[in-house]
SETILUM-636639 format. One record per residue: x, y, z of N, C-alpha, C, CB in turn; residue in three letters. Coordinates in steps of 0.05 Angstrom, whole numbers, padded with zeros to 5 digits, always signed. Glycine has a CB too. Example, Ala and Ser with C-alpha at 12.3 -4.5 7.8 and 13.67 -1.06 7.14 Angstrom:
REM residues 2
+00264-00114+00156+00246-00090+00156+00264-00066+00156+00226-00089+00181ALA/+00257-00045+00142+00273-00021+00143+00258+00001+00157+00282-00012+00114SER/
//
This chain:
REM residues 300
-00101-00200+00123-00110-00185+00146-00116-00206+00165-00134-00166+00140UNK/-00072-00213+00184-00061-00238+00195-00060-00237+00218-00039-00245+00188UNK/-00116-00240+00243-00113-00226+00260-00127-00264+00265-00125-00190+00264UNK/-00175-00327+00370-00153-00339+00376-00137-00340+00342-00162-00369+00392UNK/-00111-00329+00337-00102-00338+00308-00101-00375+00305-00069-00324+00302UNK/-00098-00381+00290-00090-00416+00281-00064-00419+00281-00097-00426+00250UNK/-00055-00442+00281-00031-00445+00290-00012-00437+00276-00027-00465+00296UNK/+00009-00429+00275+00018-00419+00259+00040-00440+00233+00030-00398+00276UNK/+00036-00437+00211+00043-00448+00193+00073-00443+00171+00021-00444+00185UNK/+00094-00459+00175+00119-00455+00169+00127-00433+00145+00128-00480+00164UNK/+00112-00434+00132+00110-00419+00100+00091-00406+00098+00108-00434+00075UNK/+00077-00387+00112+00052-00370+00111+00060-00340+00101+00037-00369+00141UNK/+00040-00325+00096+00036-00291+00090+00060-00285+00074+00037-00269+00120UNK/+00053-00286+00049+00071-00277+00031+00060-00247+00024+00072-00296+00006UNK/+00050-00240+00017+00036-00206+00021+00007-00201+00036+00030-00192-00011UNK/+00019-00180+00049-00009-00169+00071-00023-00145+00070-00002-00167+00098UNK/-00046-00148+00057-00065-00128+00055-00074-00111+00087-00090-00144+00040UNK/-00059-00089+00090-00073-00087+00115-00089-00061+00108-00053-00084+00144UNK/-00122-00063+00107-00140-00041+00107-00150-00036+00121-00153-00038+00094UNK/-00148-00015+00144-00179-00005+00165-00177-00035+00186-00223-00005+00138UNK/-00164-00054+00181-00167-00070+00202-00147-00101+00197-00201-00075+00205UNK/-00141-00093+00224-00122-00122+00229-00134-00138+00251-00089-00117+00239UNK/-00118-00146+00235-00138-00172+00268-00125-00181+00280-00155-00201+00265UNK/-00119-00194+00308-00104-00212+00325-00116-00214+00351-00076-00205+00327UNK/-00151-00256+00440-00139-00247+00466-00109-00259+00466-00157-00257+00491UNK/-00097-00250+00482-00069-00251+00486-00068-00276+00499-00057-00229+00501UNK/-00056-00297+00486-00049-00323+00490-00024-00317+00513-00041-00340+00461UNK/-00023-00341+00538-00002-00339+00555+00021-00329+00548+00002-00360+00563UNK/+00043-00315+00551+00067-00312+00541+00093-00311+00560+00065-00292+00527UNK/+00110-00320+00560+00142-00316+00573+00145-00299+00565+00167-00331+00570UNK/+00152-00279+00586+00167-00249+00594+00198-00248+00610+00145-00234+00617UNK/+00205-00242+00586+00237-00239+00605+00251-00217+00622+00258-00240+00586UNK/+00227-00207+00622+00237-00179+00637+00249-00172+00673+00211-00162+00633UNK/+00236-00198+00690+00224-00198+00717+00256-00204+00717+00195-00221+00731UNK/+00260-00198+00740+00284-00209+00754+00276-00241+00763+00292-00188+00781UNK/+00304-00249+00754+00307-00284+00766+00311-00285+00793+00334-00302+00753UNK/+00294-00310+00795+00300-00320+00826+00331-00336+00833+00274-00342+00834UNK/+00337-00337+00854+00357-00347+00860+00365-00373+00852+00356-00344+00880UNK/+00376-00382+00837+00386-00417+00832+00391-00419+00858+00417-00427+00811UNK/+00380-00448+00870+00390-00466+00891+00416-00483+00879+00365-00487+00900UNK/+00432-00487+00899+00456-00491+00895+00452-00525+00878+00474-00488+00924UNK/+00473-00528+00854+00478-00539+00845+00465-00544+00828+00484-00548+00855UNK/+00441-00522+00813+00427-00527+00801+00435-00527+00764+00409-00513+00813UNK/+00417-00532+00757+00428-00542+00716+00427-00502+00709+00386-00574+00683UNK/+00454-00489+00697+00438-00466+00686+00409-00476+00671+00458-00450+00664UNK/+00402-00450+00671+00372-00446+00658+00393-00441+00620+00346-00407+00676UNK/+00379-00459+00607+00388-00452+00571+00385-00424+00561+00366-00470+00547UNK/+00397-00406+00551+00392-00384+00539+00376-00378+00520+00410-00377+00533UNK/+00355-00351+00519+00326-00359+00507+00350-00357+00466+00287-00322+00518UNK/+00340-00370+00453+00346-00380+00425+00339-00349+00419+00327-00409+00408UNK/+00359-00349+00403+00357-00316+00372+00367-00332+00354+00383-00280+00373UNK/+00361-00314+00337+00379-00304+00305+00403-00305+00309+00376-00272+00293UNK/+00420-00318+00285+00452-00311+00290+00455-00286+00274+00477-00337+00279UNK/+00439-00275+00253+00444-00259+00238+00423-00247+00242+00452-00265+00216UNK/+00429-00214+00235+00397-00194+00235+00398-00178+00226+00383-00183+00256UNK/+00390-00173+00195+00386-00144+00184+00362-00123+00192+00384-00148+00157UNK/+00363-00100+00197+00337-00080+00208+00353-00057+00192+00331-00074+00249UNK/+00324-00048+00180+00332-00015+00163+00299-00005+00163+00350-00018+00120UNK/+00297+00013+00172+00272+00030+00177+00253+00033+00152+00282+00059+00184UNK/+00238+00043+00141+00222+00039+00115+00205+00065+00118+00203+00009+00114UNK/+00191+00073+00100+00173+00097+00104+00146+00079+00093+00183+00128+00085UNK/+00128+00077+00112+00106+00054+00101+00091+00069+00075+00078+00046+00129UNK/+00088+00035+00059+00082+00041+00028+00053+00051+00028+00084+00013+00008UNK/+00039+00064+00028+00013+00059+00022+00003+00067-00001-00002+00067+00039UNK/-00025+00050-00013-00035+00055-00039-00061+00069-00036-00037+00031-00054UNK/-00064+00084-00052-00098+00097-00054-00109+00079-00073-00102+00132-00066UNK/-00124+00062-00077-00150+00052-00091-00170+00070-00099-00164+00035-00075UNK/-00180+00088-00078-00199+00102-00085-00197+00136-00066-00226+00081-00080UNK/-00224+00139-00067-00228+00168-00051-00226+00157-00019-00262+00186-00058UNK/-00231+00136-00016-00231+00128+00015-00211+00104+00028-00260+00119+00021UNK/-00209+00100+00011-00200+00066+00017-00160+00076+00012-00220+00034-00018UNK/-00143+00071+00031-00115+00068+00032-00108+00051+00039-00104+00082+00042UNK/-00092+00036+00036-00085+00001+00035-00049+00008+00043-00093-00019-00007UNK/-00039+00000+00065-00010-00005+00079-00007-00024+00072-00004-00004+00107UNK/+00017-00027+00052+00027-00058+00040+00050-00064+00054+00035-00059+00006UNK/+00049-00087+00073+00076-00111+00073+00075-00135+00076+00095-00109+00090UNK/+00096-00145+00085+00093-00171+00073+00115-00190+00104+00109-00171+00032UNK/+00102-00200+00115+00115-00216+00138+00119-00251+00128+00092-00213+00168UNK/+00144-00263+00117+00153-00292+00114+00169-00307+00139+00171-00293+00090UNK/+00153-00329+00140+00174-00356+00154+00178-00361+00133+00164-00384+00173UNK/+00207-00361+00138+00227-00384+00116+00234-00404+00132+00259-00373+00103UNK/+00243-00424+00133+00252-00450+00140+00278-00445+00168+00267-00466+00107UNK/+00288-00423+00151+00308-00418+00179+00318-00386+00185+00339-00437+00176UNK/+00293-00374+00180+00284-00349+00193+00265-00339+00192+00294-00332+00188UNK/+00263-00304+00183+00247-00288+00192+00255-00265+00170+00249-00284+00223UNK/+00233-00264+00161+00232-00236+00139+00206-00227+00128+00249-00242+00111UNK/+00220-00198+00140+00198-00172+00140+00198-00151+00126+00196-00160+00161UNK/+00178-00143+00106+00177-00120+00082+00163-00100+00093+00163-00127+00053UNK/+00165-00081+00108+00150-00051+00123+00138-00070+00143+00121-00027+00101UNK/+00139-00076+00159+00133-00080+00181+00133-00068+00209+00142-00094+00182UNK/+00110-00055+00219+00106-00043+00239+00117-00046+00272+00084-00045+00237UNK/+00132-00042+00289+00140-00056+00308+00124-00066+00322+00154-00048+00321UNK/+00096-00051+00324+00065-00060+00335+00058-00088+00319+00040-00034+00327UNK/+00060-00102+00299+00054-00117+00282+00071-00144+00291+00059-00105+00255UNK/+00103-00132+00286+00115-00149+00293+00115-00157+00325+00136-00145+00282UNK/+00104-00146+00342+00094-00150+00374+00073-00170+00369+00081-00120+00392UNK/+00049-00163+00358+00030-00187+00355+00044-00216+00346+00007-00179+00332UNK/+00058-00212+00328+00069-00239+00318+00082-00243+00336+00082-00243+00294UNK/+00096-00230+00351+00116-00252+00370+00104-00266+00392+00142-00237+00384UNK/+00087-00247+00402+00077-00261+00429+00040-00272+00422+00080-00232+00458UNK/+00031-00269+00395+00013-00279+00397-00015-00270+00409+00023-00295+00405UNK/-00018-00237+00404-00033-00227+00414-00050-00211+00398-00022-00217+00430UNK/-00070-00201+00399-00086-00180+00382-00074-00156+00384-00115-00177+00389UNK/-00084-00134+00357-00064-00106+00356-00089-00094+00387-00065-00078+00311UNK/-00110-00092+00391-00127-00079+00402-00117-00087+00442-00160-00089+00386UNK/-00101-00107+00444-00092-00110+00471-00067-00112+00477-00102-00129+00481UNK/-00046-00102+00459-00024-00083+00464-00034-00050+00477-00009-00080+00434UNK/-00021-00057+00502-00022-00022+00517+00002-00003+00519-00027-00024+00549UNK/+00002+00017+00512+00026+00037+00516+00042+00037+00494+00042+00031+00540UNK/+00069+00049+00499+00084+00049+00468+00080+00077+00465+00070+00029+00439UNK/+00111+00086+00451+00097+00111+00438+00078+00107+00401+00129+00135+00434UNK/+00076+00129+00388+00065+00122+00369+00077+00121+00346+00048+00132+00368UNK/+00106+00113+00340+00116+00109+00325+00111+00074+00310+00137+00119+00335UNK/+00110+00061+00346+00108+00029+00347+00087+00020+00321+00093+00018+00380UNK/+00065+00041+00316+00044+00024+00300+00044+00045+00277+00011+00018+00317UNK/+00070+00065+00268+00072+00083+00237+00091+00086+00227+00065+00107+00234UNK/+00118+00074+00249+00134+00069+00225+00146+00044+00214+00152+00083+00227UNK/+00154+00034+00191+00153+00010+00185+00181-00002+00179+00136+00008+00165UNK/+00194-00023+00178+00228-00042+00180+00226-00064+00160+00235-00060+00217UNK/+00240-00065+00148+00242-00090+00132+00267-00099+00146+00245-00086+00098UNK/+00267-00128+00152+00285-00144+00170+00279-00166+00157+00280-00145+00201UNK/+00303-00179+00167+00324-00204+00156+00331-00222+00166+00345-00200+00150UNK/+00324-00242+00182+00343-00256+00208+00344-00277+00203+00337-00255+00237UNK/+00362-00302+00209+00365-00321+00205+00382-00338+00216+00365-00319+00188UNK/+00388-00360+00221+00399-00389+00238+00423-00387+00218+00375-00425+00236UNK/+00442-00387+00217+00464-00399+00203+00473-00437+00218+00491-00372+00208UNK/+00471-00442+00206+00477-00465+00223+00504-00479+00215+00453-00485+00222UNK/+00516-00498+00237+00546-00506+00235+00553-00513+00210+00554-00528+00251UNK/+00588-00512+00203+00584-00517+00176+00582-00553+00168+00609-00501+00162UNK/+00576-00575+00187+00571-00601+00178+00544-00611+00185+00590-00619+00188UNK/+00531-00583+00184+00504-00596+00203+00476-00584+00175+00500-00573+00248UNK/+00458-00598+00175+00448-00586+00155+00426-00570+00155+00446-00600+00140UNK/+00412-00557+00137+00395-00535+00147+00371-00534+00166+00386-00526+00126UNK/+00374-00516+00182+00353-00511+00196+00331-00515+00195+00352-00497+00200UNK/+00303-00518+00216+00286-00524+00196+00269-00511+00234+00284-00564+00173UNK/+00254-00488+00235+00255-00470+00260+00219-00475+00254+00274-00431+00259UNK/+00215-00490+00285+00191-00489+00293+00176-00463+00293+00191-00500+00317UNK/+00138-00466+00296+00133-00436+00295+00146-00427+00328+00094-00429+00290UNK/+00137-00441+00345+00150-00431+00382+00178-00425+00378+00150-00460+00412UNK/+00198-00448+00360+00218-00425+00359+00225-00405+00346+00235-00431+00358UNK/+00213-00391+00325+00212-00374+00318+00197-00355+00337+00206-00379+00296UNK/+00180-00363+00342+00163-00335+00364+00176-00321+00381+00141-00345+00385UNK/+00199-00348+00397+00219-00342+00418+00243-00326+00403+00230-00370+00433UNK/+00256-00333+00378+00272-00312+00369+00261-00290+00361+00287-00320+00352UNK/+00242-00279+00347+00228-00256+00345+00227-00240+00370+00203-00261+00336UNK/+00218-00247+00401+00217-00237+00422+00253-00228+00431+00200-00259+00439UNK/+00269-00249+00422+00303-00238+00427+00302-00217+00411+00332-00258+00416UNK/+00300-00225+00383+00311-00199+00368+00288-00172+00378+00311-00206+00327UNK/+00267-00167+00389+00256-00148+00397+00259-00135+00423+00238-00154+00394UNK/+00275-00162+00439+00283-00138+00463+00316-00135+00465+00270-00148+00497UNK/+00336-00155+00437+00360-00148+00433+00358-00116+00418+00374-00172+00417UNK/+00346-00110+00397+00351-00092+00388+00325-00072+00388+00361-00099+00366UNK/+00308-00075+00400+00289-00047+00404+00275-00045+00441+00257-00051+00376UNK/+00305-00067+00453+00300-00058+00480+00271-00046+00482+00321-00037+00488UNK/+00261-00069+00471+00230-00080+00488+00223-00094+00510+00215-00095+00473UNK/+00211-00086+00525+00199-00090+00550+00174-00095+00566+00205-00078+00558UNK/+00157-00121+00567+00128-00117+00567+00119-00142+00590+00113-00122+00532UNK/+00098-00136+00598+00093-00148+00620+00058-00159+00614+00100-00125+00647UNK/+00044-00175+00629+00020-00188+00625-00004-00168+00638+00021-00218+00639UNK/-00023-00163+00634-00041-00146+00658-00066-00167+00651-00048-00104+00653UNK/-00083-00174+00671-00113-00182+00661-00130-00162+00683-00122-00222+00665UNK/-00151-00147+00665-00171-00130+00678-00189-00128+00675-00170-00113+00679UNK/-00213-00120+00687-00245-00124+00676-00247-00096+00659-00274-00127+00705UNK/-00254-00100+00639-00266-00077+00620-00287-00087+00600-00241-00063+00602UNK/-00295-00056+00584-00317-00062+00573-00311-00078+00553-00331-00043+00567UNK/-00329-00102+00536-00335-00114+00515-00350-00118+00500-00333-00126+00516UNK/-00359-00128+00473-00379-00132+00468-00387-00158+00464-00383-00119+00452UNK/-00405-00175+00471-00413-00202+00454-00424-00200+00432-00431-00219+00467UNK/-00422-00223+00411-00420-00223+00393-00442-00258+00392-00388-00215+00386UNK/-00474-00246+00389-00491-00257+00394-00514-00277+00360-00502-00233+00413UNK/-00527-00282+00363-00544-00286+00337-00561-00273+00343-00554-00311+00328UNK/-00577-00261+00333-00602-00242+00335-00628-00262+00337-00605-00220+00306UNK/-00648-00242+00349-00673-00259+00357-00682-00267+00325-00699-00240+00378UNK/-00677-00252+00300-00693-00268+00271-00664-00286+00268-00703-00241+00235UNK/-00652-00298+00286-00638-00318+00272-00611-00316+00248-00660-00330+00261UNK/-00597-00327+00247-00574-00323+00222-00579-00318+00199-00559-00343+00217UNK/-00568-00301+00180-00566-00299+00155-00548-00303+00144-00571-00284+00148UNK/-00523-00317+00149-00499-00322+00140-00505-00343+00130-00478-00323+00156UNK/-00498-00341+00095-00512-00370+00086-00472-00385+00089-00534-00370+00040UNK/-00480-00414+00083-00459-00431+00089-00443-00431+00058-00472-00463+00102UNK/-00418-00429+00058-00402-00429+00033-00396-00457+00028-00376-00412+00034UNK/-00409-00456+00002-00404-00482-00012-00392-00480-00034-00424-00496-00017UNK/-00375-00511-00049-00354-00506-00072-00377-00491-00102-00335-00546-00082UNK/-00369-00469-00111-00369-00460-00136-00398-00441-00126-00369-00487-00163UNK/-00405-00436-00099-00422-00413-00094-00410-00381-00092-00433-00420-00069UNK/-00431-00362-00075-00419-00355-00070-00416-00329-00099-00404-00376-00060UNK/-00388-00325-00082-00367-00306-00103-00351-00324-00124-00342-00288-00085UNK/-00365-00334-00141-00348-00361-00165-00312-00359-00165-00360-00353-00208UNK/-00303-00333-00173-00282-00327-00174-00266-00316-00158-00281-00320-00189UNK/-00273-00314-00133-00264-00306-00105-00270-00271-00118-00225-00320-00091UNK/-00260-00252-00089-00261-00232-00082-00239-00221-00092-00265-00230-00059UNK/-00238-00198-00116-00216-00184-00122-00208-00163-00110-00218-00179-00143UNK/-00188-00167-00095-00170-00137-00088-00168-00115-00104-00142-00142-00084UNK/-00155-00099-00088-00155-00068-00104-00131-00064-00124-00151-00041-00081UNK/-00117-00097-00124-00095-00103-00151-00104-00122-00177-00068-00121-00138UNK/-00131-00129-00172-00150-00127-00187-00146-00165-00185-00145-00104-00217UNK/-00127-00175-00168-00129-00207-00165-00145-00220-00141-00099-00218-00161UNK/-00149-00241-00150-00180-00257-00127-00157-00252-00104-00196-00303-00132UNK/-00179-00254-00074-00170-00253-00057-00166-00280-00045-00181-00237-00046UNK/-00147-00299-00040-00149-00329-00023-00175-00334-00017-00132-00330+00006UNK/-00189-00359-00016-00216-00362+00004-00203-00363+00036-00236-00397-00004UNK/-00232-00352+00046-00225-00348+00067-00216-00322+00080-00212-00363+00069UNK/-00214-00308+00050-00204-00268+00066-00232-00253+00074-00187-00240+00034UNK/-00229-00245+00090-00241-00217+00095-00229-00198+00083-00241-00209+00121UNK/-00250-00181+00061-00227-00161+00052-00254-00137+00047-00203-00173+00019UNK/-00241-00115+00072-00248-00088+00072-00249-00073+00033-00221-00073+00096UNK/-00269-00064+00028-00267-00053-00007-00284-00029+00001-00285-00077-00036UNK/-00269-00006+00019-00276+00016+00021-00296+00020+00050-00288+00022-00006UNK/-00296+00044+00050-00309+00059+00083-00335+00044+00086-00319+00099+00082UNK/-00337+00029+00097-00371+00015+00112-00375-00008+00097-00404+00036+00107UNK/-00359-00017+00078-00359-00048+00060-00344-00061+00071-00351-00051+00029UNK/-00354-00092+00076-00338-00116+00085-00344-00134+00067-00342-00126+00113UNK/-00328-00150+00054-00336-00179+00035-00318-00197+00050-00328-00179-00004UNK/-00324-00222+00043-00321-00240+00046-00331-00276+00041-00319-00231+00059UNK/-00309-00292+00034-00318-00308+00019-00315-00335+00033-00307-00306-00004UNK/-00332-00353+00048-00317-00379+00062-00297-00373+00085-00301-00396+00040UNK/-00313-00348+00100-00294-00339+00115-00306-00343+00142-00284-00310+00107UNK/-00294-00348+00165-00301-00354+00196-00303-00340+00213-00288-00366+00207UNK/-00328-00346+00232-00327-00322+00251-00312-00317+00267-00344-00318+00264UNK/-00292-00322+00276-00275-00307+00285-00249-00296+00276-00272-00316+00301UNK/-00257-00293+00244-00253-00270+00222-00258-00249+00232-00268-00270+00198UNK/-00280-00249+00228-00309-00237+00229-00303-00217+00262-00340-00270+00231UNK/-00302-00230+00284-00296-00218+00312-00275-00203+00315-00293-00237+00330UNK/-00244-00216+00291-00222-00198+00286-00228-00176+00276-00203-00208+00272UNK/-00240-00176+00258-00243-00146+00241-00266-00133+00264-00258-00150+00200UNK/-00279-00136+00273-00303-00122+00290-00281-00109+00315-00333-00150+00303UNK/-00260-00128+00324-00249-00128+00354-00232-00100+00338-00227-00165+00370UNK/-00223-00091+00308-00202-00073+00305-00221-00051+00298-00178-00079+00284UNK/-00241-00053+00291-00254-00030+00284-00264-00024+00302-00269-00029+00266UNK/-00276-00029+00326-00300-00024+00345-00279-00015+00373-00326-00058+00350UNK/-00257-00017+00367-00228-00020+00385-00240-00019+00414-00202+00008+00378UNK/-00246-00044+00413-00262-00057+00440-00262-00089+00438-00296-00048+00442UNK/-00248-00108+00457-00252-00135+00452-00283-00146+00437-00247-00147+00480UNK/-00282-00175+00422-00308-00174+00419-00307-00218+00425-00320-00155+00381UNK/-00318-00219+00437-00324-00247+00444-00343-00271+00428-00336-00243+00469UNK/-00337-00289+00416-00354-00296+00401-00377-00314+00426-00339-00312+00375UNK/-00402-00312+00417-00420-00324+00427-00440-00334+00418-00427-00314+00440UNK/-00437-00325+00387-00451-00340+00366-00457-00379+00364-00432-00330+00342UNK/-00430-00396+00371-00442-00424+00366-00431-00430+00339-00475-00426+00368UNK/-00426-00413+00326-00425-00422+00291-00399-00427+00275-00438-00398+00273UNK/-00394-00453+00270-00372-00464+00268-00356-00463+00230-00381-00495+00282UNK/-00379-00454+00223-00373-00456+00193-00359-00441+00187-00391-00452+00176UNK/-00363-00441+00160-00352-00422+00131-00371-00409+00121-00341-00438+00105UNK/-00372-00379+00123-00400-00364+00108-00383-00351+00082-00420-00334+00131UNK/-00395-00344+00065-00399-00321+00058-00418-00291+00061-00400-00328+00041UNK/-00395-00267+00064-00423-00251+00067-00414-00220+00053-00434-00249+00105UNK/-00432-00204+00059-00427-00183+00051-00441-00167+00073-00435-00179+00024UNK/-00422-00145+00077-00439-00124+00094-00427-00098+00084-00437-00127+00129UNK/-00455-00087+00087-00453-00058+00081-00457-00029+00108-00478-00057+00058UNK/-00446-00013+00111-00459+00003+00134-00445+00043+00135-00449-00019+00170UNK/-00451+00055+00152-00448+00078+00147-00429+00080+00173-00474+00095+00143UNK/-00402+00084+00176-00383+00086+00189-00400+00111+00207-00355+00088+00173UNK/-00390+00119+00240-00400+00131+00251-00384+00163+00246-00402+00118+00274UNK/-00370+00163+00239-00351+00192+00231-00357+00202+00207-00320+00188+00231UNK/-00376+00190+00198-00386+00203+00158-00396+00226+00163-00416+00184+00135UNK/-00381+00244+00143-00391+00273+00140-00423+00269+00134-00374+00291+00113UNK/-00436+00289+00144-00464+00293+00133-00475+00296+00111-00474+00308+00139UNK/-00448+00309+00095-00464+00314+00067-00443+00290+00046-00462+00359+00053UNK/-00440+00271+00067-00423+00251+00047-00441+00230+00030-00402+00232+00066UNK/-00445+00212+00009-00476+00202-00005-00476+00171+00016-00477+00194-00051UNK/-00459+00172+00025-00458+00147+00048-00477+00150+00071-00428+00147+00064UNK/-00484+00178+00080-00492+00192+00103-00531+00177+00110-00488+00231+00094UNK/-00535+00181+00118-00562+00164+00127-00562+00133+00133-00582+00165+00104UNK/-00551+00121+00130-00541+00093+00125-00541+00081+00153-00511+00091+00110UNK/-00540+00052+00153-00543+00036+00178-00524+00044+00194-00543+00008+00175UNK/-00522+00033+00217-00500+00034+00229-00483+00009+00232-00506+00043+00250UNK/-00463+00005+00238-00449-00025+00238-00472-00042+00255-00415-00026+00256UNK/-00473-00028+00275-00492-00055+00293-00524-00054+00279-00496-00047+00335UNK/-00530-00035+00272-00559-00049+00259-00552-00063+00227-00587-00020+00255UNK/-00529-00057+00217-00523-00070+00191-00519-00100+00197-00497-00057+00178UNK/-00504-00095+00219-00504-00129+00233-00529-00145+00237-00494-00129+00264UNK/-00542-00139+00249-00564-00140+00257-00586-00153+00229-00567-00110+00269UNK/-00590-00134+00211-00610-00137+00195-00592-00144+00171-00630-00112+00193UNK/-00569-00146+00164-00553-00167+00140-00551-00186+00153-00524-00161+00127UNK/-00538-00192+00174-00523-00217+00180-00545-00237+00201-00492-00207+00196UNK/-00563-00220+00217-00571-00232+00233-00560-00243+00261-00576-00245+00220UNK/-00536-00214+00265-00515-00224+00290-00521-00203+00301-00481-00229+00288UNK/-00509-00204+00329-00525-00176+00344-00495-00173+00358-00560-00181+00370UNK/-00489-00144+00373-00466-00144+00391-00479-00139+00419-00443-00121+00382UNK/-00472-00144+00440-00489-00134+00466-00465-00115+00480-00503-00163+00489UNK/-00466-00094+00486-00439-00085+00507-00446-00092+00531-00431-00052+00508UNK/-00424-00104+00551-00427-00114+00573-00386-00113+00587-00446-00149+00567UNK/-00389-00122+00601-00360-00127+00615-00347-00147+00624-00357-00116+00633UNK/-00318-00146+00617-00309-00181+00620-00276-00176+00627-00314-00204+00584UNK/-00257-00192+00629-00234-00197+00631-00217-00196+00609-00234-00216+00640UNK/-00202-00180+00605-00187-00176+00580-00157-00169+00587-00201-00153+00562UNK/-00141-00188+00571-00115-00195+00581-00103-00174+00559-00105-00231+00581UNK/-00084-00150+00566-00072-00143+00547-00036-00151+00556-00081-00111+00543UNK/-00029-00144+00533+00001-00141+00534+00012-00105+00542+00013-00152+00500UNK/+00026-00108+00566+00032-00067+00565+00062-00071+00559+00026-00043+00605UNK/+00071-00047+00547+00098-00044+00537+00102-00026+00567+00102-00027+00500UNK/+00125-00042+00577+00139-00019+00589+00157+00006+00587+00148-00027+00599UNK/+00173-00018+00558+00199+00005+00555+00207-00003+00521+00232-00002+00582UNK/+00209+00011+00507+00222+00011+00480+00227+00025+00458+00215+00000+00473UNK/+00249+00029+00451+00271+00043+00437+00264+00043+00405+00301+00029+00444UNK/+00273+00053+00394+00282+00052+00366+00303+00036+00354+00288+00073+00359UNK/+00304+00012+00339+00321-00007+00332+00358+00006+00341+00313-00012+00297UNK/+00374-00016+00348+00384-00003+00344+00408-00001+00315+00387-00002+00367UNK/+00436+00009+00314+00438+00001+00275+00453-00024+00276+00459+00026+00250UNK/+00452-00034+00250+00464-00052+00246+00498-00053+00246+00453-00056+00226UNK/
//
């Protein structure tokens, strides 16, 4: 749950837990959509933006698992290989964050297929036959992901920055409670998923309606999962550079009344009196990505 992100890493996300929250402001991006200006005479063509030489796309009906009475878990799985790109149920909303590098909560517009129905895709560099294997930066991969999304799902998106509401994401006047994760504290054996295996250090992992764990994990983890649940930017203003572990518990605001969850904190006072973080709502500049225009793959 693969939500500023870090840089991106050649061999990353082999399976992706996505529960109740993803995470990913919208870093600068090239848009190919605008009409070009005029070349002055004699000028160098401009290089053609880099794709895939090859691209498999076939639609998917997204997997999901029940764990429990509350908790449903959408399983896939997004790989860099060395000289492509491969995707197991992948959302076209998902695969938008990965290309351009943006959070799911500042993508605008789209119909609502973009973020329910899911593609397993295939793409890849074939390269000459005396030349030897590819070996595709993360930027060039980002830039072929963006071809193959507006070659075949005639996507179309443009930049907006506007003042709207936010929340900061503060320390409270009693100070932090996030103790600092240290080797063999903590959760000894990391955090087990709902496949009953530790979770990586460093996950945030949702374990049902109003539970968050986490083990050696960073706040702006922490701001990802708040920025998808609270579906409102959230700014860190905390200062705190570490690795915590923590646990939080709280009573989601949509709990039936006669549910045994019902009486319970609320996220922000759970915040508040577990963690010792506070949110303030206020207003700020928030850059989304808007879809102008986009289709349904088209076939192979």
């Amino acid at each position: 749950m693969r939500n500023k992100r870090p840089a991106r890493k050649s061999a990353r996300r082999t399976n992706l837990f996505l529960a109740t929250a993803l995470i990913v402001l919208a870093a600068p991006v090239a848009l190919a959509q605008s009409p070009a200006a005029t070349a002055p005479p004699n000028a160098t063509p401009a290089a053609a933006p880099l794709a895939f030489d090859a691209i498999s796309i076939h639609p998917t009906k997204i997997k999901t698992t029940t764990v429990s009475n509350d908790v449903v878990i959408n399983r896939m799985f997004i790989r860099d290989t060395p000289d492509g790109y491969s995707v197991g149920n992948g959302t076209l909303k998902y695969l938008i964050m990965d290309a351009y590098n943006v959070k799911w909560d500042t993508i605008v517009g789209g119909p609502d297929w973009i973020g329910t129905t899911g593609y397993d895709i295939d793409a890849k560099v074939t390269p000459a036959a005396d030349a030897p294997p590819p070996k595709l930066t993360g930027a060039q991969r980002r830039q072929m992901i963006q071809s193959l999304l507006a070659d075949r799902f005639k996507l179309i998106v443009h930049n907006e920055t506007k003042d709207a509401p936010i929340y900061e994401l503060e320390i409270a006047k009693s100070g932090s409670k996030l103790p600092e994760s240290t080797p063999n504290d903590g959760f000894a054996k990391g955090i087990k998923g709902p496949d009953g295996n530790p979770m990586p250090i460093g996950s945030l992992m949702p374990l049902g309606r109003g539970r968050l764990f986490g083990q050696a994990v960073t706040i702006p983890s922490l701001i990802d999962y708040l920025t998808y649940d609270l579906k409102r930017p959230v700014v860190d203003k905390t200062g705190l550079t570490g690795k915590y572990d923590l646990s939080l518990e709280w009573t989601p605001d949509d709990t039936p009344v006669d549910s045994p969850l019902a009486g319970g904190p609320s996220l922000f006072t759970a915040l508040q009196e577990q963690l010792g973080l506070k949110l303030i709502s206020t207003h700020g500049p928030v850059k989304t990505l808007v879809i102008d225009h986009v289709e349904p793959p088209s076939p192979n």
